[in-house]
N, C-alpha and C positions, 0 to 999 in steps of 0.2 A: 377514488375508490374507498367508499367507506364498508370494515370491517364488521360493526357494532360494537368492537368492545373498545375502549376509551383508555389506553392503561397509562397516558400521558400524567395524570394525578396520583398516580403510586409513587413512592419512595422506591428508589433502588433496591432497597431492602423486601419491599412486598412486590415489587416484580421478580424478583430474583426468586423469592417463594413460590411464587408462581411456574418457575421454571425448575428450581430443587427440592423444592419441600421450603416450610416456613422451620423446620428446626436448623434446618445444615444452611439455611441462608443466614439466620439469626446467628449461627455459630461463625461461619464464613464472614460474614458481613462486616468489616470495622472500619468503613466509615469511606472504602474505597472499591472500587472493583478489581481494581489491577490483581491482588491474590485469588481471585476466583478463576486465574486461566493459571493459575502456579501452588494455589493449593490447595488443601480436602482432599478427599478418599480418592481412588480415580473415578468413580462412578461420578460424582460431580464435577469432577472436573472433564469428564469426557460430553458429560450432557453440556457445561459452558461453551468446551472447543466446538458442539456441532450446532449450537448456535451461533456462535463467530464464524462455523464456516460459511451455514445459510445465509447470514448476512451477508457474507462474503461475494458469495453465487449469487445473489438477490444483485446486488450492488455493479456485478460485473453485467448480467442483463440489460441494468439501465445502462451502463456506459458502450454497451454493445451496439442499444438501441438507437441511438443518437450519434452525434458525431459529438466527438471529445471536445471537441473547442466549444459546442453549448451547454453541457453541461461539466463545467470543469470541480461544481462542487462533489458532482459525484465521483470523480477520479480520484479527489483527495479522501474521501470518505473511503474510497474500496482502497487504495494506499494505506490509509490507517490501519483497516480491517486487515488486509494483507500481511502487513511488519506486525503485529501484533502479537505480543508476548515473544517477540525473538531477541534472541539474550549471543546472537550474530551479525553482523553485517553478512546483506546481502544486497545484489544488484539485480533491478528489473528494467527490461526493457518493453514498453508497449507501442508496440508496431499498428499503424494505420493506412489507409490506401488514401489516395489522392483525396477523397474527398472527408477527409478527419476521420472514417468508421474505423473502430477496432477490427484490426485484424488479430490480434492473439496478444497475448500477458505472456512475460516468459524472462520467469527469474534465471537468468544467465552464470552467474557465479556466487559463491557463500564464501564468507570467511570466516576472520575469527572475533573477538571483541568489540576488537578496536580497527581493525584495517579488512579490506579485500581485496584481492588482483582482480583487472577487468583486463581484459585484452580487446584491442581496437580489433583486431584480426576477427576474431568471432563475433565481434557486437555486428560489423558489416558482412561478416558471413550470413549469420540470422539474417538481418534488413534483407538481403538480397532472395535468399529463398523460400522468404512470406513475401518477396515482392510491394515491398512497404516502401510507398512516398517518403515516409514521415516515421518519424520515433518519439517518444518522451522514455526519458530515463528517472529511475528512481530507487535512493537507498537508505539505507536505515543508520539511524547513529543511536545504537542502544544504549549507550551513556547518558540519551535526552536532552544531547544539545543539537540542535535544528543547524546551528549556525555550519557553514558550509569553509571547509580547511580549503587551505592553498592546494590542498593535491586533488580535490573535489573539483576545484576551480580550473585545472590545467589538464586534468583526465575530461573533462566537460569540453573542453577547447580541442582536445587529441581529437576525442570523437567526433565532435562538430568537423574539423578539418577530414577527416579520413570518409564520415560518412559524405562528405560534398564532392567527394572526389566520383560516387557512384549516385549524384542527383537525390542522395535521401534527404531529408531536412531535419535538423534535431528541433522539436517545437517547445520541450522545456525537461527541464529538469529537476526531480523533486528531491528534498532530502525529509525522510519522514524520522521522529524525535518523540514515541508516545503520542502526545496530541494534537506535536504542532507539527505540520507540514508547511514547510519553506519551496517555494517557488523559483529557481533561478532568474524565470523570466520577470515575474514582478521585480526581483531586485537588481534586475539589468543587466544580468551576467552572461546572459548569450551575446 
């Protein structure tokens, strides 16, 4: 689908003018985006959130559209967009029918910092009354370390266990870190 407009060659800096004006970009601007969803007036900073959220809806469409296991870049992309600017742990779980389609996004619990309670109880309450084959789980380490704790590792395993008991499949597990999202599956942890 081509748009006409090309804005692949702007600078961060002149696309963001594009979206706030060139002064409060040029002001905003140093050298990162991360403070553009944390700071300036709130008039800028609400026009940033609603484009991170469009992006967001944009992103969930494609993964909608498809089945998750062919497009897995775009699951880490709407992940990104999703944790984005949260200064909490939260946990998501995205439920799928037999044949990989999303069935529904559905942040389940928030904590605080640095930790958050999941409860197997609920995660397989959910699975059951979207009627979901299949789950990917995903959570955020606002700290920015991607890298996945032993309580990550053993809550992943709970789940695994609990959801097999009612035929659901856990297909992966993300921990998203800023930019980097970590895959359980790629690093062999299911």
């Amino acid at each position: 689908m081509t748009t006409g407009f090309n804005y692949a060659p702007l600078s961060d800096r002149e696309l963001l003018g594009r979206l706030i004006g060139v002064r409060a970009a040029t002001r905003l601007y140093q050298g990162s985006l991360q403070p553009l969803f944390t700071g300036g007036d709130a008039s800028e900073q609400e026009k940033c959130a609603v484009a991170r959220e469009l992006v967001r809806r944009w992103l969930h469409e494609e993964i909608k559209r498809d089945t998750l296991l062919s497009a897995p870049a775009a699951v880490r992309e709407y992940l990104r967009i999703h944790f984005a600017g949260r200064d909490y742990e939260a946990f998501v779980v995205i439920l799928v029918d037999s044949q990989n389609r999303l069935i529904a996004v559905k942040e389940l619990f928030r904590g605080t910092l640095t930790q958050t309670s999941v409860y197997p109880r609920e995660v397989v309450k959910e699975a059951l009354t979207r009627s979901a084959a299949a789950v990917i789980f995903a959570h955020n380490h606002p700290s920015g370390v991607a890298e996945p704790s032993r309580a990550d590792e053993t809550l992943t395993q709970a789940l695994k266990q609990a959801l097999s008991l009612v035929d659901v499949r856990v297909l992966d597990h993300f921990i998203v870190a800023g930019a980097t999202v970590l895959s359980f599956a790629e690093r062999g942890l299911l």
